[in-house]
C-alpha positions as CSV (number, residue, x, y, z in Angstrom):
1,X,152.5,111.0,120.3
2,X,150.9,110.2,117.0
3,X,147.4,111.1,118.2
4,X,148.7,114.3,119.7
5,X,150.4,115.6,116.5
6,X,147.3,114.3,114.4
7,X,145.0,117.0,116.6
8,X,147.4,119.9,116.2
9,X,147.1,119.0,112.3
10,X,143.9,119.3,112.7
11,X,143.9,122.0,114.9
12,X,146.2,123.7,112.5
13,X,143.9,123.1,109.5
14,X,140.7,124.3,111.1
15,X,140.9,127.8,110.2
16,X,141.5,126.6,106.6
17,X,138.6,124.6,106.6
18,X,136.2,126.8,107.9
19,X,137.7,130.0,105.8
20,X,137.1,127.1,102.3
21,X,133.3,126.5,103.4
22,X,132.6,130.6,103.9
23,X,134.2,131.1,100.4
24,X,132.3,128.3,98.8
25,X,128.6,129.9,100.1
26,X,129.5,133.0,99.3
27,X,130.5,132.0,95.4
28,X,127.9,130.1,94.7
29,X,125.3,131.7,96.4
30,X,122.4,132.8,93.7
31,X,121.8,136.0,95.4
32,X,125.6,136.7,96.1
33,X,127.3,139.3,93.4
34,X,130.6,137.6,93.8
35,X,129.0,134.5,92.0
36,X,128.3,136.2,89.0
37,X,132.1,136.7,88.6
38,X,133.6,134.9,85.9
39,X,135.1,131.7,87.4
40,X,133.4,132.0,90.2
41,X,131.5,127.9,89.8
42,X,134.9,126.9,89.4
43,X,136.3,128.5,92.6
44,X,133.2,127.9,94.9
45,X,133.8,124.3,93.7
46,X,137.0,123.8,94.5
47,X,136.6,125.5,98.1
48,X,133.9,122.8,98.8
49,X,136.3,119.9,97.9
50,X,138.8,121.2,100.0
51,X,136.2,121.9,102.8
52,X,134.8,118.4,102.6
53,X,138.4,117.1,102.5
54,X,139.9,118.7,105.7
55,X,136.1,118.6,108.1
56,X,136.0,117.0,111.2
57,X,133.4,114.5,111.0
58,X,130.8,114.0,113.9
59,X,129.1,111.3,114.5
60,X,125.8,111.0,112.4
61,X,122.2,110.8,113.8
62,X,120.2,107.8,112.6
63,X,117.7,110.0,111.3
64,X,114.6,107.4,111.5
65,X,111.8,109.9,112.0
66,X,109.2,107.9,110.2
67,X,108.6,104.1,108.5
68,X,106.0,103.1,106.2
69,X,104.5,100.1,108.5
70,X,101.3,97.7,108.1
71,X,100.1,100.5,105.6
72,X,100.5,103.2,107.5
73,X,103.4,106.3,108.0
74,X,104.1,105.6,111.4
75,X,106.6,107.8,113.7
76,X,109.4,106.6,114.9
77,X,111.6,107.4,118.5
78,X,114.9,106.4,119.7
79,X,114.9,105.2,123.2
80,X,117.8,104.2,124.9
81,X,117.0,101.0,127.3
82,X,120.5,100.4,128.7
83,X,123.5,101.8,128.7
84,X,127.0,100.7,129.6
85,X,130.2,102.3,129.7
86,X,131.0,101.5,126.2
87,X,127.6,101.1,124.8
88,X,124.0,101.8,124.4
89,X,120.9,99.6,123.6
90,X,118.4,101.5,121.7
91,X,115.0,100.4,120.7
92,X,113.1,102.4,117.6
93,X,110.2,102.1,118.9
94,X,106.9,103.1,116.7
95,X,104.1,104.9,117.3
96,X,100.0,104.7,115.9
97,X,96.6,105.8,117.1
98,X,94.9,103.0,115.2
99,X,94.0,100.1,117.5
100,X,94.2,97.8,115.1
101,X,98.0,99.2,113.4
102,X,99.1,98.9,117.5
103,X,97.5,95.3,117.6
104,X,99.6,94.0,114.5
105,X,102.9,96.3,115.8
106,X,102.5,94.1,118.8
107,X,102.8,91.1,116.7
108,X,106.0,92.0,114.5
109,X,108.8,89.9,115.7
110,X,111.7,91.2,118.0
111,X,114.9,91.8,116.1
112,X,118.3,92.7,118.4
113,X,120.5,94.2,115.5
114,X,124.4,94.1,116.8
115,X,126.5,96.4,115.3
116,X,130.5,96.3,114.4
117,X,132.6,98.0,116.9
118,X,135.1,98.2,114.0
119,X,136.0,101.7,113.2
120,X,132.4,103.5,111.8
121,X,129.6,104.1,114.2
122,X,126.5,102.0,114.5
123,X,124.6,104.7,112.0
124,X,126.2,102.7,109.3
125,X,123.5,100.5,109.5
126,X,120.6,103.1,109.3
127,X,119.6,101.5,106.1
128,X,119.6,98.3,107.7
129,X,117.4,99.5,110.6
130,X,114.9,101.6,108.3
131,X,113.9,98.0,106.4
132,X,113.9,96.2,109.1
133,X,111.4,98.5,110.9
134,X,108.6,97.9,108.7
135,X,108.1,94.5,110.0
136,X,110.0,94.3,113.0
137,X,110.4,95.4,116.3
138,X,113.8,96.5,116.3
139,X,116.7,97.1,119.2
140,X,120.7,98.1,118.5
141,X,123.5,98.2,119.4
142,X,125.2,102.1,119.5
143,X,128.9,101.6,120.3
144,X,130.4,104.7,122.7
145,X,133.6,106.1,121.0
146,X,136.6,105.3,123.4
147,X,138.0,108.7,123.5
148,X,134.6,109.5,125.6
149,X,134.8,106.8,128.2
150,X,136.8,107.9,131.0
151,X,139.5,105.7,132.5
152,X,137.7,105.3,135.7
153,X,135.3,102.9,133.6
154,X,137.3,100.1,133.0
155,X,139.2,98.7,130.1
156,X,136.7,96.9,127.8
157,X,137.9,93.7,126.6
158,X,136.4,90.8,124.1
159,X,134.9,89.3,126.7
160,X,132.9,92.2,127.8
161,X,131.8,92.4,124.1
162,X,130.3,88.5,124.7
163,X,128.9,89.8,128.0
164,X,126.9,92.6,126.6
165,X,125.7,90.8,124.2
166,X,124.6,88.3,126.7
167,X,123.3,91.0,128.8
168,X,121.0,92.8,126.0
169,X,119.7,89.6,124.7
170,X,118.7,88.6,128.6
171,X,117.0,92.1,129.5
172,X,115.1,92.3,126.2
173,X,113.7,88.6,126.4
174,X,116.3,86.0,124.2
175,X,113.3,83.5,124.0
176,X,111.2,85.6,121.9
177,X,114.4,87.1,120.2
178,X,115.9,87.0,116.6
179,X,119.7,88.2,116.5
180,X,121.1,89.9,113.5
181,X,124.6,90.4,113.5
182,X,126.5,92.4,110.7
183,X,130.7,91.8,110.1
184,X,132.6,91.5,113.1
185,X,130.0,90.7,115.9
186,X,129.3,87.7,114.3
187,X,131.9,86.2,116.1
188,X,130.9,87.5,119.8
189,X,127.2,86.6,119.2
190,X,128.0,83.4,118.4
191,X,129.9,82.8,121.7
192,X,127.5,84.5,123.8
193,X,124.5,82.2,122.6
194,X,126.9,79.6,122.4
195,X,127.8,80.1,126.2
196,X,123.8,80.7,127.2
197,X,123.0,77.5,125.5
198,X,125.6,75.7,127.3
199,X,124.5,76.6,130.4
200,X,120.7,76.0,130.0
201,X,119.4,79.7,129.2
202,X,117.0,80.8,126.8
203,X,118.9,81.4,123.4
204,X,117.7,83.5,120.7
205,X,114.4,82.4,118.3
206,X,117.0,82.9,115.2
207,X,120.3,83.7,114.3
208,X,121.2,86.1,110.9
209,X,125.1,86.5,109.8
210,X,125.9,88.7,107.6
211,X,129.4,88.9,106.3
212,X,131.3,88.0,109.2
213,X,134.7,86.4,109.8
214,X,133.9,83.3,111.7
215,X,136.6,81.5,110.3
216,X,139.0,83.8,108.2
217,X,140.7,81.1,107.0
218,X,138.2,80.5,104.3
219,X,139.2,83.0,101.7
220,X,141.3,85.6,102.9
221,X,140.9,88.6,102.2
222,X,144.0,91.8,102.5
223,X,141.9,92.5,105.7
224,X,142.8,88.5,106.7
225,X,146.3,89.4,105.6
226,X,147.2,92.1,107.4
227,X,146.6,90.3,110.6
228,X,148.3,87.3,110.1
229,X,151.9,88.6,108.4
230,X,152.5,90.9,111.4
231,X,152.9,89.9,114.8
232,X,150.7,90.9,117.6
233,X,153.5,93.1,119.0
234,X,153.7,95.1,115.7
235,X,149.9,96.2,116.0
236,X,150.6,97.3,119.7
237,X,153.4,99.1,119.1
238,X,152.3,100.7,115.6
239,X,148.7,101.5,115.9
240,X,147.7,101.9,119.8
241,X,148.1,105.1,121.5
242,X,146.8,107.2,123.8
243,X,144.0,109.4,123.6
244,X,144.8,113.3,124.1
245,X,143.8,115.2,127.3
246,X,141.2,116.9,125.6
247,X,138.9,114.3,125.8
248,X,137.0,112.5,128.6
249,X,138.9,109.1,128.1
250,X,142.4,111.0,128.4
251,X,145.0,108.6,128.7
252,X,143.0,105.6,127.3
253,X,145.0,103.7,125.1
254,X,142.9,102.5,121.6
255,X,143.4,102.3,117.7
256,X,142.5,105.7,117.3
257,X,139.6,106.2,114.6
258,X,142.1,108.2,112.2
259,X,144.0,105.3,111.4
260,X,141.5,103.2,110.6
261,X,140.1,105.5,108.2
262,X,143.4,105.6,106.6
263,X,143.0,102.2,106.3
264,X,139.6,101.8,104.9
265,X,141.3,104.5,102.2
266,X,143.8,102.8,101.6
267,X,141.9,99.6,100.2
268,X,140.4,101.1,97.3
269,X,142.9,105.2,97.2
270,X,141.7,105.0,93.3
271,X,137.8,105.1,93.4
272,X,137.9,107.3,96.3
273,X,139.7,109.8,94.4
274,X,137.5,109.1,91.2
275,X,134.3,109.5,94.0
276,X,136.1,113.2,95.0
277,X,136.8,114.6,91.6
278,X,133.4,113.2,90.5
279,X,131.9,115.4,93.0
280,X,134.0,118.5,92.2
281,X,132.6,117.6,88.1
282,X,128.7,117.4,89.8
283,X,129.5,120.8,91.3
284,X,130.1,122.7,88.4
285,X,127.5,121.4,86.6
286,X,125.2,121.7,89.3
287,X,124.0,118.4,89.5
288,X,122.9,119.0,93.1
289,X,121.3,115.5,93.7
290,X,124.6,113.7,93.2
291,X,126.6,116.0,95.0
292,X,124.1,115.6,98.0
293,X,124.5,111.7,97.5
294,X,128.6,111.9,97.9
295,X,128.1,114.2,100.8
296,X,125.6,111.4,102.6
297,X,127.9,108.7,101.8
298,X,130.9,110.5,102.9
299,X,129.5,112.0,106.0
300,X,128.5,108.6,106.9
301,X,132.0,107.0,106.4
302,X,134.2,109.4,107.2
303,X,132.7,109.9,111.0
304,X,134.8,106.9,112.6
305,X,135.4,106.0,116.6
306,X,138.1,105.0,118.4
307,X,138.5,101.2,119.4
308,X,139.5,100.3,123.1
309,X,143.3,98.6,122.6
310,X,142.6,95.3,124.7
311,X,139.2,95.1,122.5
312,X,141.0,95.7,118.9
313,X,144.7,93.2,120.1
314,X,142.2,90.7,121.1
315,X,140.4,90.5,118.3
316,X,143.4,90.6,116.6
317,X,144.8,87.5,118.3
318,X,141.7,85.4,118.8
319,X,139.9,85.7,115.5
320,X,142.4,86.7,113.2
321,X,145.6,84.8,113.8
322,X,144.7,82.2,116.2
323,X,141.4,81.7,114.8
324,X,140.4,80.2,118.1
325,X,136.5,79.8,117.4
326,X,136.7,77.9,114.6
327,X,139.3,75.4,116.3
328,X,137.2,75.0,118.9
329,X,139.6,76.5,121.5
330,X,138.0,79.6,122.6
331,X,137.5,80.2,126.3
332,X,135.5,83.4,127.6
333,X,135.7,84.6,131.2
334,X,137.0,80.8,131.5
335,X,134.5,79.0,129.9
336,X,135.1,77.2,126.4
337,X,132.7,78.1,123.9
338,X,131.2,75.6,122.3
339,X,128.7,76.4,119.1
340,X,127.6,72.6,118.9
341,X,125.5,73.8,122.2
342,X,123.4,75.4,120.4
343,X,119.6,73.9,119.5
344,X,117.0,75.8,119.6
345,X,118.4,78.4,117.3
346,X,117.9,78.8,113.5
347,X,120.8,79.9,111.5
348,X,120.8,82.0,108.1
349,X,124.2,82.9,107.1
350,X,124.5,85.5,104.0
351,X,127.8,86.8,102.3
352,X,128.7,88.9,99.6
353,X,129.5,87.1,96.6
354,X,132.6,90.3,96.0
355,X,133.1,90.8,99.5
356,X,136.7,92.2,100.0
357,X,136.5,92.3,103.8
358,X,135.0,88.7,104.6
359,X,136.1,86.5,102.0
360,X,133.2,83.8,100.4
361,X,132.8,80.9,103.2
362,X,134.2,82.7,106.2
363,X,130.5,83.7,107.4
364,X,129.3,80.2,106.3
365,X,131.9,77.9,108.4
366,X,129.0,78.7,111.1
367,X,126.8,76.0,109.7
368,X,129.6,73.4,110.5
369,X,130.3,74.5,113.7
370,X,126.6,74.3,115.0
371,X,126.2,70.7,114.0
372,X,123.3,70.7,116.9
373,X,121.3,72.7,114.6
374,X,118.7,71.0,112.5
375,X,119.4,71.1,109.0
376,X,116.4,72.2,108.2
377,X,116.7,75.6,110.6
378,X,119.6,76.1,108.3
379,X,119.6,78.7,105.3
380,X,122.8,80.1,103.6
381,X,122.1,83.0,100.8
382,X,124.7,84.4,98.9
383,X,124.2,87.2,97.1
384,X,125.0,87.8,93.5
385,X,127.2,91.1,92.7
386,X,127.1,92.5,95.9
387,X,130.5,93.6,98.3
388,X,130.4,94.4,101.5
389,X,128.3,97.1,102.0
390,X,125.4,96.0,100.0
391,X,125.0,92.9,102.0
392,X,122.9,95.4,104.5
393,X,122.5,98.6,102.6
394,X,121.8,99.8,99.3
395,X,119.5,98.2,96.6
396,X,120.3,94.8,97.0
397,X,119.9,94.5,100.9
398,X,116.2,96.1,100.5
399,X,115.4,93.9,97.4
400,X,117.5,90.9,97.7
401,X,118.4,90.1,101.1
402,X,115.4,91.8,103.0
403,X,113.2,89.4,101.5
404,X,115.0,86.6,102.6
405,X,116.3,87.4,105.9
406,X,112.3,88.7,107.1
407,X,111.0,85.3,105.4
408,X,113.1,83.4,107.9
409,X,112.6,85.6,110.8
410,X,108.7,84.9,109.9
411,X,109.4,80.9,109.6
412,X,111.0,80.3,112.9
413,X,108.7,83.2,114.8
């Protein structure tokens, strides 16, 4: 019933929204007489707070039309090269003329990026991708909201997570194949290569964690908390429900995007409202560029999916308050997963040393559970100053972490 009265909120609010944007144009349009009345900054601001405020937020393009490459502005395409019910692989692939630029292209090393099925879209890591295409060869992962995955398809569990990954890593070649993983996959792709090593296959050339909860028992974080002072039967009953009949997946039941937004807000309510009424200030002055950088940002993290509800309860249960991976207890599709497997995979692990999502150590308790791994296929960066975010975007991924994480990639390709 919740996501039902949310949409006729927003349903509700629509006209609003849309009669706040026409106002805002037309009063602070140069050419328009009514912005030469008095006031008039002031009102066309406000209108464009409250339009911003109440939008509906699609889901972002990636936007990579172009990457400076081997010294040369090369175009870039998206092509999708599988696609599952609740996912798509895409490869960026890039472009030259120049026999020689297509000779070294050939030789960049092949990165699989996995994104976080965790509330945002997979364009949160745009940034990530960009950087990682000057050198790189460079698939992702583009998680399918669940809203638009019709019942007919299936649930979607943790499991399939691991088997997709298994799958993608398979179809684009593991051997040859380094594996970045940023947040919550960390924990699915290590089981997955943990379960292909096990059983003889090819496993990735490298493995790159980034500020993941592997074992969220190494400083918790309110994230951490959340999960482990309610029961699993309070985050079924509270925050699943269905999706409306307006959409494909009708009668799906997931943690519906609008609540984890809510929750994201939640965390820091204080410097989101200082980001907002900043804005509203950069509009009257008409500082354009900074206004045009809070819109980016906020188009980018206000577009948020739904979450299948066996996918979101099991994570819930078997990384957050069972911890089953780290305790070495974690069966997929029947089959214990067992990191120590692993050999012929290097490991970097990098964290956030003011990460408020996955606490210092949590991305790091990898190392100690693949003890196969030689020590010296073993790097752990932390990085000074940065939260969260700016573990993969922002200044300090492209000239702190970048750096590091393509050095490896180079060492064990």
């Amino acid at each position: 019933m919740l996501y039902q009265l949310h949409e006729l909120q927003r349903s509700m609010l629509s006209p609003m929204v849309s009669w706040a944007e026409a106002n805002a144009k037309m009063l602070s349009a140069p050419n328009s007489w009514v912005s030469q009345i008095p006031g008039a900054s002031r009102w066309a601001a406000g209108f464009e707070l409250f339009h911003r405020v109440g939008k509906d937020y699609e889901k972002p393009e990636f936007g990579i039309r172009s990457v400076q490459a081997h010294g040369h502005e090369l175009p870039v395409v998206e092509i999708p090269v599988a696609t599952k019910p609740f996912c798509k692989l895409i490869r960026f692939k890039r472009y030259s003329d120049d026999a020689q630029v297509v000779h070294d292209l050939k030789d960049d090393p092949t990165v699989l990026v996995v994104a976080a099925l965790s509330g945002h879209h997979s364009t949160l890591l745009r940034d990530t991708v960009r950087t990682l295409l000057r050198d790189h060869k460079v698939f992702v992962t583009d998680w399918i909201d669940a809203r638009m995955v019709p019942l007919d398809q299936g649930a979607f569990h943790l499991d399939d997570y691991v088997s997709y990954i298994q799958e993608f890593m398979r179809q684009i070649g593991a051997k040859n194949l380094h594996v970045i993983s940023v947040c919550q996959p960390t924990v699915p792709v290590l089981a997955a290569v943990s379960l292909m090593a096990a059983n003889g296959e090819d496993t990735p050339r490298s493995m790159t964690m980034m500020g993941g909860p592997i074992d969220p028992r190494c400083s918790p974080t309110k994230v951490n908390d959340l999960a482990t002072t309610k029961p699993l039967s309070w985050f079924e009953n509270s925050v699943i429900h269905e999706v409306p009949d307006r959409y494909p997946g009708a009668g799906r039941k997931v943690y519906p995007g609008f609540l984890q937004h809510a929750g994201f807000l939640a965390m820091n309510p204080s410097r989101h409202f200082s980001s907002h009424w900043d804005f509203y200030k950069d509009l009257l002055r008409g500082d354009l560029d900074d206004a045009d950088s809070h819109k980016r940002f906020y188009d980018e993290y206000n577009a948020v999916l739904d979450m299948p509800a066996d996918y979101y309860l099991d994570t819930i249960r078997t990384v957050f308050q069972e911890h089953l991976l780290p305790r070495r207890l974690w069966d997929v599709a029947g089959e214990r997963v067992r990191p120590e497997a692993i050999k012929d995979s290097a490991l970097l692990t990098v964290e956030g040393e003011l990460d408020d999502i996955s606490g210092l150590g949590q991305t790091e308790a990898a190392h100690t559970l693949c003890s196969s791994i030689d020590e010296d296929r073993k790097r752990k960066y932390v990085v000074e100053g940065a939260g969260h975010y700016g573990i993969f975007s922002g200044r300090r991924w492209r000239e702190m972490v970048y750096p590091q994480v393509r050095d490896f990639i180079r060492e064990q390709a």
